[in-house]
C-alpha positions in Angstrom: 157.7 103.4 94.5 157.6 100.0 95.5 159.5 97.8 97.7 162.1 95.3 96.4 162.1 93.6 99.8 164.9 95.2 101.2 163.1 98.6 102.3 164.7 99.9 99.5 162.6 101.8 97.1 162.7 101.1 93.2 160.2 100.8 90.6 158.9 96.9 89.2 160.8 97.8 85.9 163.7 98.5 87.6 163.9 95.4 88.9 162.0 93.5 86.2 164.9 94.4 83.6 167.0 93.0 86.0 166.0 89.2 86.0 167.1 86.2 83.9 164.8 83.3 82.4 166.7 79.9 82.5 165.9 78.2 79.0 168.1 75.2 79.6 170.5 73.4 82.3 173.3 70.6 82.0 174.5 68.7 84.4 178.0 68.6 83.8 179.5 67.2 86.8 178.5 65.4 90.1 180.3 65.3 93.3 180.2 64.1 96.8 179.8 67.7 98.0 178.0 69.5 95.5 177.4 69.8 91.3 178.2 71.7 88.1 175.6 73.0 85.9 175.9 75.4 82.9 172.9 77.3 82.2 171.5 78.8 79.2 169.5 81.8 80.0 167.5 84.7 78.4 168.3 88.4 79.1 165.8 90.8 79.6 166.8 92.2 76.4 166.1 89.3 74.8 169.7 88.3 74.1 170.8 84.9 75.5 173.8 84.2 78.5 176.1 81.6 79.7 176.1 80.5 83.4 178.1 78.4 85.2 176.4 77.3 88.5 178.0 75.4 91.5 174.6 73.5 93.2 175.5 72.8 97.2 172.8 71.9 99.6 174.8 73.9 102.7 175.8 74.3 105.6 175.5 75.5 109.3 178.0 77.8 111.8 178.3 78.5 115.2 179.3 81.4 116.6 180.2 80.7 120.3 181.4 82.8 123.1 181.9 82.0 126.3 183.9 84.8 128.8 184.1 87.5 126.3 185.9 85.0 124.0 185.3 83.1 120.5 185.5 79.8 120.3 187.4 79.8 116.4 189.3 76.9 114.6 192.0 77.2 112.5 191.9 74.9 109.2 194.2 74.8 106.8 192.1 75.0 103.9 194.0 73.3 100.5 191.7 75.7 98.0 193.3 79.0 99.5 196.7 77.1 100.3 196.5 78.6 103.9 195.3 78.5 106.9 192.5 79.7 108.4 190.6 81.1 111.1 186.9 80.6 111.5 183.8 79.9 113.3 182.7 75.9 113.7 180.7 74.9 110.8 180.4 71.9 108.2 178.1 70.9 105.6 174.2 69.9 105.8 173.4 66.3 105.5 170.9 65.3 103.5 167.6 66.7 104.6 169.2 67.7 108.0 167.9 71.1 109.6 170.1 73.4 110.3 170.4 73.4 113.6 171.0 69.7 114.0 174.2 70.3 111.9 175.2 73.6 113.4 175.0 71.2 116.8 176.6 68.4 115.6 179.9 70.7 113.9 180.1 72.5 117.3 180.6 69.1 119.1 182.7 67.2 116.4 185.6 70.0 116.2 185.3 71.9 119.7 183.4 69.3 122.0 181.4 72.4 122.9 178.0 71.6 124.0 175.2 74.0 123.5 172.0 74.3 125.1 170.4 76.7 122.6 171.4 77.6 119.1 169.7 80.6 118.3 169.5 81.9 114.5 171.3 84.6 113.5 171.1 84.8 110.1 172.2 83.0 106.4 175.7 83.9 104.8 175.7 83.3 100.5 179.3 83.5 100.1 180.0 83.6 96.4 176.0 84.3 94.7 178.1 84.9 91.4 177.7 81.1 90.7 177.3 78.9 93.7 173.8 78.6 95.6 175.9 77.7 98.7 174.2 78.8 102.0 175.2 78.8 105.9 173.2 78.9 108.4 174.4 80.7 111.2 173.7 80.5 114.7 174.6 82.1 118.1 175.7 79.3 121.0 174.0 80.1 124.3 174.1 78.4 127.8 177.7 76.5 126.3 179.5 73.1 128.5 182.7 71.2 127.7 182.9 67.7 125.9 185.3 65.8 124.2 186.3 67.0 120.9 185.6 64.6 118.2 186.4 65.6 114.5 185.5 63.8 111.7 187.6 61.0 110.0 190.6 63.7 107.9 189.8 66.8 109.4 192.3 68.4 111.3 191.4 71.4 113.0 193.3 73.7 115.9 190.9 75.2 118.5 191.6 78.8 119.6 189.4 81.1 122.3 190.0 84.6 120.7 188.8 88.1 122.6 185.4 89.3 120.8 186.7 92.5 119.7 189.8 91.3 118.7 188.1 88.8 116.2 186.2 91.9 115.1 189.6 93.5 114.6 190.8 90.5 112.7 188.1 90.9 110.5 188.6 94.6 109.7 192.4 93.7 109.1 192.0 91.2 106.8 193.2 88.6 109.0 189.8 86.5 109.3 188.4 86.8 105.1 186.2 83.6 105.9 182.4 85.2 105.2 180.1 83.1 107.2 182.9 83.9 110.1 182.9 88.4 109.4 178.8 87.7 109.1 178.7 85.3 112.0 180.8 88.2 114.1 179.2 90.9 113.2 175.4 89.6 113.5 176.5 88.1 117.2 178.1 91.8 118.3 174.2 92.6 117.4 173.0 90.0 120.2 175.6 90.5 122.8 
C-alpha cells in the first residue's frame, strides 16, 4: 500500500477520493491581520461545496525554560472572554522568517533573550477553515532584558514548573494549541 506521508499505509484512491478542486474564490473581506474568502469547490463525486476560508500569514512561539520552569504569559484574550495562559508568540510580519519573529515576541513580552531558537515544530490550530500556522521554537542558552510589549498589549509574565504546565494542559487549564504542542514537543527535547 502506499504512503500518505505520515507512515501511514493507505491506497492513492483512498486518498484521491478524499481531495477537493477549488473552481472559484471571493474575496470577501480584508483585514489588518488576515482575510475572508469563500470558496467554491468540486467534490470528488462530482458534486460542488461551500468553504469559508480565514487566509493569515502566521505566526511564531517560543517555548522557554529556564530552571525547570516555563516562561508563560497570561493574556486576556477578548474572542474567548478570558484569560489565558500561553507560550510567547505573535504574528509574522510580512516576509519575516520565523525565527526573527519568534525572537523578537520573546523580547517584546518577556525581555527574555535567547541565543538559539531551535525548531520544534508547526501548530495549525483550526485547519477546518483558517490556513493559520505557528512556528514553534525551543529557547536555549536564555538572558534577562527589559520587557518591552507592543503599543495595547498587556500581558502578565508567569515562570510555571514544566510538569505542572503539562498538567495544566491535561486539565484543561492551558486549551491554547500552539502552547499543549509547544509543551509537549519541548518535554521531547529536554
Amino acid at each position: 500500500m502506499p504512503n500518505n506521508g505520515l507512515g501511514i499505509a493507505g491506497s492513492s484512491d483512498d486518498l484521491d477520493r478524499l481531495y477537493e478542486r477549488i473552481l472559484g474564490r471571493t474575496r470577501q473581506w480584508t483585514g489588518m491581520i488576515f482575510s475572508v474568502d469563500t470558496l467554491d469547490v468540486e467534490l470528488a463525486d462530482g458534486s460542488h461545496g461551500y468553504r469559508e476560508i480565514v487566509n493569515h500569514h502566521g505566526g511564531a512561539g517560543v517555548v522557554a525554560v529556564r530552571d525547570g520552569k516555563v516562561c508563560l504569559v497570561h493574556q486576556y484574550r477578548v474572542a474567548l472572554g478570558r484569560m489565558t495562559l500561553e507560550i510567547p508568540a505573535g504574528k509574522i510580519d510580512g516576509d519575516e522568517a520565523g525565527a526573527v519573529c519568534a525572537a523578537r515576541e520573546l523580547s517584546e513580552e518577556t525581555g527574555l533573550i535567547a541565543e538559539e531558537l531551535v525548531p520544534l515544530g508547526v501548530c495549525e490550530g483550526a485547519v477546518g477553515f483558517t490556513d493559520e500556522h505557528t512556528e514553534i521554537f525551543l529557547a536555549k542558552g536564555l538572558s534577562q532584558d527589559e520587557e518591552h510589549p507592543d503599543e495595547g498589549e498587556f500581558v502578565n509574565i508567569v515562570w510555571v514548573g514544566f510538569d505542572e504546565a503539562l498538567a495544566a494542559v491535561r486539565e484543561g487549564r492551558i486549551r491554547d494549541a500552539k502552547t499543549a504542542l509547544g509543551l509537549l514537543l519541548a518535554r521531547e527535547m529536554l
